[in-house]
C-alpha positions as CSV (number, residue, x, y, z in Angstrom):
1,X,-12.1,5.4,-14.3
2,X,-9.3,5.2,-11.2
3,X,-6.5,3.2,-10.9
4,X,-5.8,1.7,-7.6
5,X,-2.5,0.0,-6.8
6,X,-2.0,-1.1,-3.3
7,X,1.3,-2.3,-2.0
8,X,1.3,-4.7,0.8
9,X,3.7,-6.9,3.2
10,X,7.5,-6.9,2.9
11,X,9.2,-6.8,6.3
12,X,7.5,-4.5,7.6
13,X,3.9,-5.2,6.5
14,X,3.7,-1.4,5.5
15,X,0.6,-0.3,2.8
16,X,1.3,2.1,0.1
17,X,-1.5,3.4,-2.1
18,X,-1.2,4.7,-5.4
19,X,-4.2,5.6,-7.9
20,X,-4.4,7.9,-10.9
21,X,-7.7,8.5,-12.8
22,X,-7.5,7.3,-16.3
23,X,-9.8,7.7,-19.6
24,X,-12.1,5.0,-19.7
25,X,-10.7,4.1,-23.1
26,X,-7.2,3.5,-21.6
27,X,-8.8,1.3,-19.1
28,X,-11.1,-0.6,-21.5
29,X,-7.7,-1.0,-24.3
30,X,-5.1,-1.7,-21.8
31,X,-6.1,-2.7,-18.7
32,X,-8.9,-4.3,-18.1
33,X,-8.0,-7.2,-20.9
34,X,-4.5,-7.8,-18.3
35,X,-6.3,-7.7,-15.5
36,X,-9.1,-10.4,-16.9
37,X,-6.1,-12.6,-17.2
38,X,-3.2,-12.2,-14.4
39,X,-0.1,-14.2,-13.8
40,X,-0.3,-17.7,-11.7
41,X,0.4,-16.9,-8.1
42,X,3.1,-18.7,-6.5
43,X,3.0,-20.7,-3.2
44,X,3.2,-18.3,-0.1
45,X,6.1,-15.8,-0.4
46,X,7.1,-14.8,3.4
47,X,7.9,-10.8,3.5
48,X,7.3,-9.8,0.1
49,X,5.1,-7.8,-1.5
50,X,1.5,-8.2,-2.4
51,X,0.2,-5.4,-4.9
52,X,-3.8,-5.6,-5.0
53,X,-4.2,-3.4,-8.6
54,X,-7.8,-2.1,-9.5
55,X,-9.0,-0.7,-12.6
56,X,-13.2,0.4,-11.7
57,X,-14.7,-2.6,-10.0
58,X,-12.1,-4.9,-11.4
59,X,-9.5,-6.2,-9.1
60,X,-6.5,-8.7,-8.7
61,X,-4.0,-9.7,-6.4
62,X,-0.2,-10.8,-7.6
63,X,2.7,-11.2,-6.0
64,X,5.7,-8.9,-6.4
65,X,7.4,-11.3,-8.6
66,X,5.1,-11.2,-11.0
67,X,5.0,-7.4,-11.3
68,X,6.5,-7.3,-14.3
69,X,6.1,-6.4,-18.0
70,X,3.0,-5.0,-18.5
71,X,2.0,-5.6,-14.6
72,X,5.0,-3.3,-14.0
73,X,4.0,-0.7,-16.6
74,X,0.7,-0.4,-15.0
75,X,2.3,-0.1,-11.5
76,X,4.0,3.0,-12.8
77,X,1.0,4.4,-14.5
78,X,-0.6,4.5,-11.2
79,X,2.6,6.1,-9.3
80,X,3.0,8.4,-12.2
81,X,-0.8,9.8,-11.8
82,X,-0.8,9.7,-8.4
83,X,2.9,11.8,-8.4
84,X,1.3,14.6,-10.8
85,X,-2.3,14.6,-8.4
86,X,-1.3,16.9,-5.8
87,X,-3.0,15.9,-2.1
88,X,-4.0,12.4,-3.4
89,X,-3.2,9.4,-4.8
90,X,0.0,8.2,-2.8
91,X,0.5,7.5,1.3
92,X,3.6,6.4,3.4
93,X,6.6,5.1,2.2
C-alpha cells in the first residue's frame, strides 16, 4: 500500500513529496486506525506548513503543529522509504 506525505506552504509555499510503499499489514495496524482519527485543526496558520498524509485511498490534512507523536513517526516512515527508493519518492527541498 503507498504512503504519501505531502508538505505544503511555509514562506515560500514550496511542495515536497514523500511516499514509501508499505505492507498492507503495517498500513491496516498502524496507520490507517491514526488516520481515521487526526488531531483538531487550528484556526488558519499564515506560512506554515500543511502536510496532506495518505495511506491507499485514505487521506487527511493537519497542520505542522500537529505533526507530532505518532503523526511525526509516520512523517519519517514516509521520508525514510522514499530516502532508501532510489529515483522516487522525494522532490525539491
Amino acid at each position: 500500500m503507498k504512503l504519501v506525505v505531502v508538505r505544503s506552504g511555509g514562506f515560500a509555499g514550496m511542495q515536497r513529496t514523500w511516499s514509501t510503499q508499505v505492507s498492507s499489514e503495517e498500513a491496516q495496524e498502524r496507520w490507517l486506525p491514526l488516520l481515521s482519527d487526526p488531531p483538531e485543526a487550528p484556526d488558519s496558520e499564515p506560512d506554515r506548513f500543511m502536510y496532506e498524509i495518505s495511506v491507499g485511498p485514505t487521506a487527511v490534512t493537519i497542520p505542522e503543529r500537529q505533526v507530532k507523536g505518532r503523526w511525526r513517526e509516520l512523517v519519517e516512515r514516509a521520508r525514510a522509504g522514499a530516502d532508501s527508493e532510489p529515483g522516487e519518492g522525494s522532490s525539491g527541498d
